[in-house]
C-alpha positions in Angstrom: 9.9 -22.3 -9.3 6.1 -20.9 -8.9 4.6 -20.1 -5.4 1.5 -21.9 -4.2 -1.7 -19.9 -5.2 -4.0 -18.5 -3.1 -7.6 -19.6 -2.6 -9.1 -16.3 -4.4 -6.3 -17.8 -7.5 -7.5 -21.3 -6.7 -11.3 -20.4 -7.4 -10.3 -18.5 -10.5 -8.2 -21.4 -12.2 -11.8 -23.1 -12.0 -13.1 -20.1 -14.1 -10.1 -20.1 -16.7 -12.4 -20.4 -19.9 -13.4 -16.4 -18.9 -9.8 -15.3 -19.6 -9.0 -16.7 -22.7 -8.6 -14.7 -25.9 -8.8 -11.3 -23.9 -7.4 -8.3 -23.8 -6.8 -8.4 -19.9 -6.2 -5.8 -17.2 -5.6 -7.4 -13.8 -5.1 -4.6 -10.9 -6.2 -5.1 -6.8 -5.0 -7.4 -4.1 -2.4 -9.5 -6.0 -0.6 -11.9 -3.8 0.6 -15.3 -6.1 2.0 -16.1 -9.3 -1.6 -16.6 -11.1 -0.9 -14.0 -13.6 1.9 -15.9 -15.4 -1.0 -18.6 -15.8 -3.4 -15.9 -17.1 -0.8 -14.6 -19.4 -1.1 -17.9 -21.7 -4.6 -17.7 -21.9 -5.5 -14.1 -22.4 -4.1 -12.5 -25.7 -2.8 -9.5 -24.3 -2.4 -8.8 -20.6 -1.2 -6.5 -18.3 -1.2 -6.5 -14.5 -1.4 -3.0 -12.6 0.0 -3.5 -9.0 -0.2 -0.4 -6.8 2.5 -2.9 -4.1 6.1 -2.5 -4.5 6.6 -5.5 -2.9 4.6 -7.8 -5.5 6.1 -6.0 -8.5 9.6 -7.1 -7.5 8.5 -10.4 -6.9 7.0 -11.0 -10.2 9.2 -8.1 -12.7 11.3 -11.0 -14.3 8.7 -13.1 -15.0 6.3 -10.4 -16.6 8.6 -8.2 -17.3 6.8 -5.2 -19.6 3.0 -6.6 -19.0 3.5 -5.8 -15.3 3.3 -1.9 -13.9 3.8 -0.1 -10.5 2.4 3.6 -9.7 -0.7 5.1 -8.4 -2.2 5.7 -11.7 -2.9 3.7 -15.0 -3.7 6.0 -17.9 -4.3 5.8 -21.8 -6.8 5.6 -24.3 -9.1 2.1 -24.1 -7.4 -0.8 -25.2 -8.9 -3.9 -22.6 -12.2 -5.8 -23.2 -11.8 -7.5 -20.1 -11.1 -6.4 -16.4 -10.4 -8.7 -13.3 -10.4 -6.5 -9.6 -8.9 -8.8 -7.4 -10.6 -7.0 -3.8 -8.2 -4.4 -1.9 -8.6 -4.7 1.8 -10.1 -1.2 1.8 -13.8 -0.9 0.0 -12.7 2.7 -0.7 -9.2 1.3 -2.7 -11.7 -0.8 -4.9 -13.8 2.5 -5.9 -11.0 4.1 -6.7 -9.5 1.1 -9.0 -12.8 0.6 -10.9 -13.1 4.7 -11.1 -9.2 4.8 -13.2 -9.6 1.0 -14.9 -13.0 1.3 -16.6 -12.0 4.5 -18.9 -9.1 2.1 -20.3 -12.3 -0.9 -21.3 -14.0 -0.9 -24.6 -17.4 -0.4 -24.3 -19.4 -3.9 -23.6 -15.9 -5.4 -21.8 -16.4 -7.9 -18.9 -16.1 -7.1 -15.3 -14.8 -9.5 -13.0 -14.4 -9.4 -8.9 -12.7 -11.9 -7.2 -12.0 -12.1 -3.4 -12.2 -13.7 -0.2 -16.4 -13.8 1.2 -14.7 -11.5 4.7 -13.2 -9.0 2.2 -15.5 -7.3 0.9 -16.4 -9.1 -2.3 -20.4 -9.6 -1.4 -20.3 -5.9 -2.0 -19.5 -6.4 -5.8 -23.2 -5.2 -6.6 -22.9 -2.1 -5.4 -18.9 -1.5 -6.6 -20.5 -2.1 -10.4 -23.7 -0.7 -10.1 -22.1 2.5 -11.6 -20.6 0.8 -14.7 -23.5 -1.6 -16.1 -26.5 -4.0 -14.7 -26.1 -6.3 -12.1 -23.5 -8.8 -12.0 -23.9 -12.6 -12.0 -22.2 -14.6 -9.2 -19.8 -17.3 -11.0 -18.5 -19.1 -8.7 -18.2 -19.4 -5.2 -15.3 -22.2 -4.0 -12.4 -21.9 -0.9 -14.6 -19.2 0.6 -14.3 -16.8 -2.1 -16.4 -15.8 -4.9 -16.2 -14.7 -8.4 -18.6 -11.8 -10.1 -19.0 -11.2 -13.7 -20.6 -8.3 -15.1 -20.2 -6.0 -17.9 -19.6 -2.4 -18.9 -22.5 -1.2 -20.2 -22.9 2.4 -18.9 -21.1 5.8 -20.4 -17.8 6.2 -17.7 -16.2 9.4 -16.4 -12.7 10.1 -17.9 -10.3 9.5 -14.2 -9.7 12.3 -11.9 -6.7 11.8 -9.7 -6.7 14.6 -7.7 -10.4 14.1 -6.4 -9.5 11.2 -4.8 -7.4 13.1 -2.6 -8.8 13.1 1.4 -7.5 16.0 2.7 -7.5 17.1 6.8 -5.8 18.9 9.3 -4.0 17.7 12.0 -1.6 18.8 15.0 1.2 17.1 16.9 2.2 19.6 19.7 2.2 23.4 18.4 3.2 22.0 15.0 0.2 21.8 12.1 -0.1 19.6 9.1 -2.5 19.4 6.2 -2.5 15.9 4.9 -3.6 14.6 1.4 -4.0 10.9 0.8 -5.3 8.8 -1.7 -8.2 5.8 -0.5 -6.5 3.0 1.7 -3.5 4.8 2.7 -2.9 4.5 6.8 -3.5 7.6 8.1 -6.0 8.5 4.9 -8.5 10.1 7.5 -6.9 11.2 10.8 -3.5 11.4 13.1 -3.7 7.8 14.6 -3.0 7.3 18.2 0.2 5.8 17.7 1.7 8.0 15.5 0.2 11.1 17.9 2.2 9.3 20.8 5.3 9.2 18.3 5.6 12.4 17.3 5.2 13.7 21.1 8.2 11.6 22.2 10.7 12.7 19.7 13.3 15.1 20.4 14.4 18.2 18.3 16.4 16.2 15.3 19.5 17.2 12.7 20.6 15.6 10.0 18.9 12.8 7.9 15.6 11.1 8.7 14.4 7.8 7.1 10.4 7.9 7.7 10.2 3.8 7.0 6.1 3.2 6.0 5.6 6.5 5.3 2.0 6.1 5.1 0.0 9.6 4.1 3.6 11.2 5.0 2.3 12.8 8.5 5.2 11.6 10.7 8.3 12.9 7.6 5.8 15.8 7.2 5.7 16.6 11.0 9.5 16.3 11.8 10.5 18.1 8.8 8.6 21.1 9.7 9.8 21.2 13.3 13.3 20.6 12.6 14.2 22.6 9.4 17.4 21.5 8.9 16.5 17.7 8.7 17.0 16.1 5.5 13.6 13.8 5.4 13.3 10.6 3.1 10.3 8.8 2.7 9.3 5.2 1.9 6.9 2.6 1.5 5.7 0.0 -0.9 2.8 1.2 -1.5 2.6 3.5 -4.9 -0.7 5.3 -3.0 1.4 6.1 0.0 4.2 7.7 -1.9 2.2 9.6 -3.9 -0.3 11.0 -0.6 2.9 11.6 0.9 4.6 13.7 -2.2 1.2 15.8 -2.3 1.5 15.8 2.0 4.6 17.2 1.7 3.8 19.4 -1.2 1.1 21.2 0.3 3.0 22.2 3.2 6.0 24.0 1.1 8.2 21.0 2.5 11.1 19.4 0.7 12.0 15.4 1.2 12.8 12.1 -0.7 9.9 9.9 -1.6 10.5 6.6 -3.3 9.7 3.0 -3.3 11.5 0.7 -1.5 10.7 -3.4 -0.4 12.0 -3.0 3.6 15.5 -1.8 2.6 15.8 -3.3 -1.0 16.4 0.3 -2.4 18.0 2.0 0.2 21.7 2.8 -0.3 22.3 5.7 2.8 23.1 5.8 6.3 20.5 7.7 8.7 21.1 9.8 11.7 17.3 8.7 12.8 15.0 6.1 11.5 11.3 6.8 12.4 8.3 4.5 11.9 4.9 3.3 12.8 5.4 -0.2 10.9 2.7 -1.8 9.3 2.0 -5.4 10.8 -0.9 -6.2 8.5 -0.6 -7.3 5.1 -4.5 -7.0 3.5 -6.9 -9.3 5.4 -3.3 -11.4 7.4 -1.6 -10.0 10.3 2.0 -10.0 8.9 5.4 -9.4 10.9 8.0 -10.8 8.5 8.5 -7.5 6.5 8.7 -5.4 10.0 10.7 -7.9 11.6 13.9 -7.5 9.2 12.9 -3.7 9.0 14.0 -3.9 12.9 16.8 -6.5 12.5 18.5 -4.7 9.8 17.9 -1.1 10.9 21.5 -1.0 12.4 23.0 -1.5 8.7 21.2 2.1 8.0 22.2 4.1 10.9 25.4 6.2 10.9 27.2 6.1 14.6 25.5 7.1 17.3 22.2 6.7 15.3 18.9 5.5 16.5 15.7 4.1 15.8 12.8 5.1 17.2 9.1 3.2 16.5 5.6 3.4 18.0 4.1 -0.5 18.3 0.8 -2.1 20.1 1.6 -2.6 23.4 0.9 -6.5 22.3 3.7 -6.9 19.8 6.8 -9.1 21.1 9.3 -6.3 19.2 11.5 -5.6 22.7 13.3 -9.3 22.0 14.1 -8.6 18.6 15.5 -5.1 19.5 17.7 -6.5 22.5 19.1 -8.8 20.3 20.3 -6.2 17.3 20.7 -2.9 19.4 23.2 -1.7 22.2 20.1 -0.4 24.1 16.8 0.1 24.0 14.4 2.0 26.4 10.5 2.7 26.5 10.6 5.9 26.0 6.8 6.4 26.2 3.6 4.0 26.7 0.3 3.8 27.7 -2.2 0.6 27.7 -2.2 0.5 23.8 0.9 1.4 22.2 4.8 1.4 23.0 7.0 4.1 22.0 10.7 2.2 21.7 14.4 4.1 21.0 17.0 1.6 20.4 20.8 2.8 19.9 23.7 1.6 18.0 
């Protein structure tokens, strides 16, 4: 049974004569079923997903036309391109920068997105691969540009995509790589600087849940030596910022992909997180809430959980009810710093 589609998928169902007959690459903020519908119009197609969470949902369905990594490779093959718009202006660059080597000279260029996301940029974001685009459509408070790729591209370096900066959490330094619209791509945040100052030396094994750039995994693995550090996150650009985090710091953990706990088999001493609560342009607590409901399942005895949270978020309720006890062990006016027991 097929999902509702969103508005973005809505406006693009109006536009459906584009598609057909194409060799079609689909990558960016993919959110609905609308692929399976563009998979009987297109003569080829493959969709590119960067989120963990959306390949699982859609795997049986699309089964080999559908891909999850950070990067797409190959010689060209597409003569048509549809950039659904990442939250992140930075994440689009970066999409366009790896897709348009794999397009056939002349191959159409299509943005979609929501009017508050970023697509009414789409001028610029093409401007390096051909003439201006024409606006298509606009419908549901989204539009749709066309353009086409008419200028010589770059072949796709990966590794100068890479942000890289220094940061410190008490006496302990970290150099952090990420990759565009990873949390933490540019700086320590707040709440994770709070985080890591209210965390006790550790032993044994770490789950770092929404790992992020790798900066809080990172961090407690080089304080605490002897701590055996996994990482996850849904987010192929996350896991790969956080392999290279890790990497340049001669550090040694477990980074893989997992949906909340979907591939998570282990038992923890300590889980550790700054959970996401926004899911591209929507505030979203579904995914964090069974992160915290189900954390006790992960944790061996006498394990705990300990997560930085806005001051705002209602998580306290939710810990009560699955924890022995939880405490505040650290807070100002923004942010919460919460260690729940088994």
């Amino acid at each position: 049974m097929s999902s509702p589609i969103s508005a973005v998928s809505q406006m693009l169902e109006r536009n459906q004569a584009l598609f057909v007959g194409k060799r079609l690459l689909v990558c960016g903020a993919l959110e609905d079923d609308y692929p399976r519908q563009l998979a009987t119009l297109a003569q080829t197609l493959t969709v590119f997903t960067t989120d963990y969470c959306y390949y699982r949902s859609q795997q049986a369905a699309l089964g080999e036309a559908i891909l999850f990594d950070h990067q797409l490779g190959g010689a060209p093959r597409f003569d048509a391109l549809l950039l659904l718009m990442p939250k992140a202006k930075a994440e689009a660059q970066y999409l366009l920068a790896m897709m348009t080597p794999l397009l056939e000279a002349g191959a159409d260029l299509f943005l979609a997105g929501e009017n508050r996301g970023g697509i009414n940029g789409a001028d610029k974001l093409l401007a390096p691969y051909g003439d201006k685009p024409i606006k298509r459509d606009s419908a549901r408070r989204c539009s749709l540009y066309h353009g086409e790729l008419s200028k010589p591209v770059a072949s796709f370096e990966l590794d100068a995509w890479f942000s890289r900066y220094e940061c410190k959490a008490g006496e302990t330094e970290l150099t952090v790589l990420a990759l565009p619209g990873v949390f933490s791509a540019d700086e320590l945040d707040l709440g994770s600087q709070m985080l890591l100052a209210s965390l006790p030396p550790m032993r044994g094994k770490l789950l770092d849940f929404g790992c992020g750039a790798g900066v809080i995994g990172s961090m407690l693995a080089k304080r605490n030596p002897d701590l055996e550090v996994s990482m996850v996150d849904i987010s192929a650009l996350a896991l790969e910022s956080s392999r290279r985090t890790l990497a340049v710091n001669g550090l040694q953990g477990k980074v893989h992909a997992s949906d909340v706990y979907s591939d998570i088999a282990e038992k923890f001493q300590h889980i550790v997180s700054n959970p996401p609560f926004h899911a591209g342009l929507k505030t979203f607590y579904a995914a964090t809430e069974t992160f915290l409901a189900k954390a006790p399942e992960y944790l061996s005895a006498n394990g705990g959980l300990t997560i930085v949270a806005n001051a705002f978020l209602r998580y306290q309720p939710i810990l009560d009810t699955h924890f022995k006890r939880t405490e505040v062990v650290n807070s100002d006016s923004k942010f919460k710093v919460y260690l729940s027991k088994v």
